[in-house]
C-alpha positions in Angstrom: -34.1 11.9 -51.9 -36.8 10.3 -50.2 -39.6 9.1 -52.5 -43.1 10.0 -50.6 -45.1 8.1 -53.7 -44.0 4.4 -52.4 -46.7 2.1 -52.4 -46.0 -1.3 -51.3 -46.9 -4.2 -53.3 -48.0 -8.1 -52.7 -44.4 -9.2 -52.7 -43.1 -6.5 -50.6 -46.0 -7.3 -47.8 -44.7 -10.8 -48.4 -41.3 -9.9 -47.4 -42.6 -7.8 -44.5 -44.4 -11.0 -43.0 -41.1 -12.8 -43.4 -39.3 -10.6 -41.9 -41.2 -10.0 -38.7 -42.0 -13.9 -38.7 -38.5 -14.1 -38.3 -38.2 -12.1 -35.5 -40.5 -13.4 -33.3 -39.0 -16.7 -33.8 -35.8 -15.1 -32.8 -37.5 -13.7 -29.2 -40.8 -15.4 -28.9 -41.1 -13.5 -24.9 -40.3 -10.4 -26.3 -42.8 -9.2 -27.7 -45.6 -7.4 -26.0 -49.4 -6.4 -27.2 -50.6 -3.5 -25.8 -48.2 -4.0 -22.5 -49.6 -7.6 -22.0 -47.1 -10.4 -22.9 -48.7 -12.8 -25.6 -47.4 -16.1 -26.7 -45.1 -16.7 -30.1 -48.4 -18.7 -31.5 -50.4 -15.4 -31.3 -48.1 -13.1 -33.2 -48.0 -15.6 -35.8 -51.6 -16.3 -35.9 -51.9 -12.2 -36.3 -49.8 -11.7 -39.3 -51.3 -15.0 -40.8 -54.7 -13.8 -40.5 -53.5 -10.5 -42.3 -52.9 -12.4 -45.8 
């Protein structure tokens, strides 16, 4: 059963930012921001910035 109470804490945002980190380091030209391509340095600056 699906639990629609789930609240995310600090460590689970930590884990998040890890995870995506991770992924853009896999395919830095992948990614897109609103349909314009955007460099590796920008993605990481955004979820840095999001602390």
């Amino acid at each position: 059963m699906i639990k629609r109470d789930y609240k995310p804490n600090q460590r689970d945002f930590k884990i998040i930012k890890e995870r995506l980190i991770e992924k853009i380091n896999l395919k830095p030209d992948y990614y897109k921001y609103y349909g314009e391509n955007k460099s590796k340095k920008y993605f990481l600056n955004l979820i840095k910035k999001n602390k």
